[in-house]
C-alpha positions in Angstrom: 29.8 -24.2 -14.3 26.1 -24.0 -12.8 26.5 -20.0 -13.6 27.9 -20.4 -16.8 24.9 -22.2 -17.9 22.6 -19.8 -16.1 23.2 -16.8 -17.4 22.0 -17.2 -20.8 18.5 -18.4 -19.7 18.2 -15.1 -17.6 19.5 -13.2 -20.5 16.7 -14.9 -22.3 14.0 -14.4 -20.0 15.0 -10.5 -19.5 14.5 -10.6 -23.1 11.1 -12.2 -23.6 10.1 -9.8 -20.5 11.3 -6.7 -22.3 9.7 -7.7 -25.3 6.3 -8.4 -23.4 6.6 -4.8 -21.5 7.4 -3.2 -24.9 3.9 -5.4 -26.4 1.9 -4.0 -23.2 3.0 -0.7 -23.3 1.9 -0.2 -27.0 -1.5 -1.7 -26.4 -2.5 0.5 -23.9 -0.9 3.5 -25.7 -2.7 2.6 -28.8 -6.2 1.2 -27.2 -7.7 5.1 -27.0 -7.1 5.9 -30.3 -8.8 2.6 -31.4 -11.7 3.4 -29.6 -11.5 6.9 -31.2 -12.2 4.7 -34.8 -14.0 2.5 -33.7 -16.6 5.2 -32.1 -16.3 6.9 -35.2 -17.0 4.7 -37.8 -20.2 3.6 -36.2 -23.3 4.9 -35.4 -23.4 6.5 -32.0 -25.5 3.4 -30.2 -22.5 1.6 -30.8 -20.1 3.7 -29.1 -19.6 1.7 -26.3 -21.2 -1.3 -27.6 -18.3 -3.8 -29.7 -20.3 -6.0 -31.8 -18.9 -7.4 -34.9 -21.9 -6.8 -37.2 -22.3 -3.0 -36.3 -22.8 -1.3 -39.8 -19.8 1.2 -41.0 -21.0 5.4 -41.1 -19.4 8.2 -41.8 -22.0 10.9 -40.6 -20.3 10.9 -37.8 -17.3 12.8 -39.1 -19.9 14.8 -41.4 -21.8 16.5 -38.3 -18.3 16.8 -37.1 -16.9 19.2 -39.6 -20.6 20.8 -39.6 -20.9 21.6 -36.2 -17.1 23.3 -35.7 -15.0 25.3 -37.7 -12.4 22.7 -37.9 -10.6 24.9 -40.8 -10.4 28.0 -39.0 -9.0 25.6 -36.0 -6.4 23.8 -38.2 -5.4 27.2 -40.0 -4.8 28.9 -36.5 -3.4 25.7 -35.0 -0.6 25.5 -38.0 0.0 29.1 -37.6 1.2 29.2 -33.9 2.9 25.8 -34.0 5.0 27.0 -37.1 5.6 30.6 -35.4 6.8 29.2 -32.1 9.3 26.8 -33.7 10.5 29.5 -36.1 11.5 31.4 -33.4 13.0 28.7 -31.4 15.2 27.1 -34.0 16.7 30.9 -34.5 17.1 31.7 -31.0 17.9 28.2 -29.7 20.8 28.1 -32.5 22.2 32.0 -31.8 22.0 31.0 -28.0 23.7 27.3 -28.7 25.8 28.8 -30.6 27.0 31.7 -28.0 26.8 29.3 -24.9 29.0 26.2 -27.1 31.9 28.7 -28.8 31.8 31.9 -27.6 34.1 33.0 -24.6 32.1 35.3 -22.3 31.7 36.5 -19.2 29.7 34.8 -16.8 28.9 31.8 -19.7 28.4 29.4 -17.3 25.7 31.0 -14.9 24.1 32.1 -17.9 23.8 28.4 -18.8 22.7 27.6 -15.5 20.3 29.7 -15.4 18.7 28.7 -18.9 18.8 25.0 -17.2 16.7 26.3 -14.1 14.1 27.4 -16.9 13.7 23.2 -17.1 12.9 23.3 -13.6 9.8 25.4 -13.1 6.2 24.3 -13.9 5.1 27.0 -17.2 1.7 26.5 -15.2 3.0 28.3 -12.4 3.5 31.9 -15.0 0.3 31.5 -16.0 -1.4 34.8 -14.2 2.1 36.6 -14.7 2.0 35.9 -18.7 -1.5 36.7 -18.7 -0.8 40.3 -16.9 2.3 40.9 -19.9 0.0 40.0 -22.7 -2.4 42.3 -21.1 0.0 45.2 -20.8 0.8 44.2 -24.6 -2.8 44.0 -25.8 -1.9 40.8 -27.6 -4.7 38.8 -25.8 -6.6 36.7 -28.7 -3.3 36.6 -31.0 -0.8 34.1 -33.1 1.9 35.9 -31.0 0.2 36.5 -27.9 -0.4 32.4 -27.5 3.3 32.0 -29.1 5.0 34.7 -26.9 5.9 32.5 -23.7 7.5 29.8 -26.0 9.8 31.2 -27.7 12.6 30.5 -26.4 13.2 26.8 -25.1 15.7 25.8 -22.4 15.6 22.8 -23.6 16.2 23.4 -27.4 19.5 26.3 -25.8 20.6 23.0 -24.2 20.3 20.4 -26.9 22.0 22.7 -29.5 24.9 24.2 -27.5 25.7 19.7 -26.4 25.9 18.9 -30.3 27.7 22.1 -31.2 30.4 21.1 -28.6 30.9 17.9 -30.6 31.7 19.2 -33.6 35.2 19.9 -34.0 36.9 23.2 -33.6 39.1 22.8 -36.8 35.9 23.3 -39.0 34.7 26.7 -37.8 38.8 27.9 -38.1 38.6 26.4 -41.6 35.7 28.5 -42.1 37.0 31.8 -40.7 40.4 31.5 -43.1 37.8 31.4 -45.7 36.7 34.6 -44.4 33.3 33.7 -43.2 31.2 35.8 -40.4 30.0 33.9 -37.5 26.3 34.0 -39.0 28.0 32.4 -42.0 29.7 29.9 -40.1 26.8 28.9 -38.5 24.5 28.5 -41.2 27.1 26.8 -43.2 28.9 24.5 -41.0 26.7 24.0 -38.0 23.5 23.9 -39.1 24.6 21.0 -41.9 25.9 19.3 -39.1 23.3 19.2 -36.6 20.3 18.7 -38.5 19.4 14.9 -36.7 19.1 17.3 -33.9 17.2 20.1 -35.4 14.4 17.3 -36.7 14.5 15.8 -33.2 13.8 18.9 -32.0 11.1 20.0 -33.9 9.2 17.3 -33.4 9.1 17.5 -30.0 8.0 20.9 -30.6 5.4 21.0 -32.7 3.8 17.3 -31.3 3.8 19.9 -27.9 2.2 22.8 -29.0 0.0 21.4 -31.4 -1.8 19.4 -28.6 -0.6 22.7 -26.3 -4.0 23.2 -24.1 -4.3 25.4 -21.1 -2.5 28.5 -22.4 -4.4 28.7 -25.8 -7.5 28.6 -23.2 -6.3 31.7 -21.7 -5.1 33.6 -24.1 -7.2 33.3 -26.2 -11.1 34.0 -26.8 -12.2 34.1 -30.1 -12.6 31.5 -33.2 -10.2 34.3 -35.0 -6.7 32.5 -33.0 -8.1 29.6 -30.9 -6.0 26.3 -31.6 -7.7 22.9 -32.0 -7.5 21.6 -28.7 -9.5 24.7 -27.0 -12.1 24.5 -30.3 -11.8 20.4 -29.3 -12.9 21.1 -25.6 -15.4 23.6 -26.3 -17.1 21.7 -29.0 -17.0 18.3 -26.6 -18.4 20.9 -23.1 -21.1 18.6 -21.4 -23.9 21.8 -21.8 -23.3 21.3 -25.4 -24.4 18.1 -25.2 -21.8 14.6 -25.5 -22.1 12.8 -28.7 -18.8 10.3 -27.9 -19.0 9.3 -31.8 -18.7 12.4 -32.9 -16.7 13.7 -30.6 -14.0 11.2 -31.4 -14.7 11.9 -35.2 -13.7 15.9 -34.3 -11.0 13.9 -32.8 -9.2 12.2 -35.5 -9.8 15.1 -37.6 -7.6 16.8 -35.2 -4.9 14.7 -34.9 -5.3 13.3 -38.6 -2.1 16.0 -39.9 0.4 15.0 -37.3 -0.4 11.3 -37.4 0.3 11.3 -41.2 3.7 13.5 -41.3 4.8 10.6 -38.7 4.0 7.5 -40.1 5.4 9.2 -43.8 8.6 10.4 -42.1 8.8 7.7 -39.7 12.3 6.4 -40.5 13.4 9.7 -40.5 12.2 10.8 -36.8 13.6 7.0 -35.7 17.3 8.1 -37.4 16.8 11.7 -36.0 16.1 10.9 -32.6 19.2 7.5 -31.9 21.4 10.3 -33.4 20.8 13.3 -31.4 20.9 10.8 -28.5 24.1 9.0 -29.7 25.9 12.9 -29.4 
């Protein structure tokens, strides 16, 4: 009896103590970015000084865009993020494909060895990438900063899970029809896993859009660096720290991806409980 009316005041509790996690984890992973506004929306004596009555600027994000190349950033930026996910949603959905339906040969420590690929560190490759890029002469190119990306493990693996789960029946249907396998992928497959496919890529390009350390070594010129390397450079303590306008360069630079989210918001939410749901 004593139990009975016990356990829904610890179900309650474990619920206002999730609730309050939940509320503390969003304030601290929200408090840099409003420190980013408010440092940039101010003049730069109030950049670590909150007072109420501080009067609004917007030179700040002026002698931001004057003192980088912020277009030539964002253009290059764009250009390997949507090069590198190219590439992996058309390997990642031949190899998903292959690994899922296709009867082979050593399929299995194929697969295991595209799971190890989840297992090492890409810091670790670094000098050995370098070295191939070298050999290539693609040092200070779109595909040179792209190269070592474009195939994902983990992309392989989520693709071949939801092909597996949808049913064997369609792709026969299909085949009666007379339909190739590339035919049968694009038009069954692909339909079907596109919660998946969003999920995906936006785990993709939120990753190499903020990608840091290899663009900073493969790269060495304004004609391919990405915005985080321009973002470092133009914040390097020789150069002199302005925090103000340093976080203007800042929101500048994450201003694209933080709009696509909060437009397609619903849509990454759906995306995501459904690839996780299969």
């Amino acid at each position: 009896m004593f139990i009975t009316k016990l356990t829904p005041l610890l179900n309650h509790t474990a619920s206002g103590l999730s609730t309050l996690l939940a509320w503390l984890l969003g304030i601290f992973w929200i408090f840099p970015l409003i420190y980013a506004l408010w440092a940039a929306i101010h003049p730069p004596e109030y950049a670590t000084r909150f007072a109420l009555n501080a009067p609004l600027s917007m030179e700040n994000f002026h002698a931001a865009w004057e003192q980088a190349p912020f277009v030539s950033y964002m253009l290059n930026t764009v250009a390997i993020t949507l090069l590198i996910l190219v590439f992996q949603l058309v390997l990642c959905t031949l190899a998903g494909y292959a690994l899922a339906r296709i009867r082979f040969r050593g399929r299995g420590l194929v697969f295991a060895l595209i799971l190890m690929q989840l297992m090492i560190v890409p810091e670790i490759l670094i000098v050995e990438n370098y070295q191939t890029l070298a050999s290539l002469q693609a040092i200070d190119t779109y595909i040179g900063v792209g190269l070592p990306y474009l195939a994902s493990a983990f992309g392989i693996f989520l693709l071949r899970q939801t092909f597996k789960t949808i049913p064997q029946e369609l792709e026969d249907a299909a085949r009666i029809e007379g339909c190739s396998n590339l035919q049968i992928i694009w038009k069954v497959y692909v339909p079907l896993a596109k919660p998946t496919y969003l999920a995906f890529s936006l785990v993709s390009i939120s990753y190499h859009w903020n990608n840091f350390l290899w663009p900073l070594v493969a790269t060495n010129t304004e004609n391919s660096r990405p915005l985080t390397v321009g973002m470092a450079i133009f914040g390097a303590p020789e150069s002199g720290v302005d925090w103000s306008v340093i976080s203007a360069g800042t929101l500048i630079s994450v201003a694209p991806l933080l709009i696509v989210f909060l437009v397609f918001q619903r849509q990454f939410v759906q995306s995501f409980m459904r690839a996780g749901v299969k």
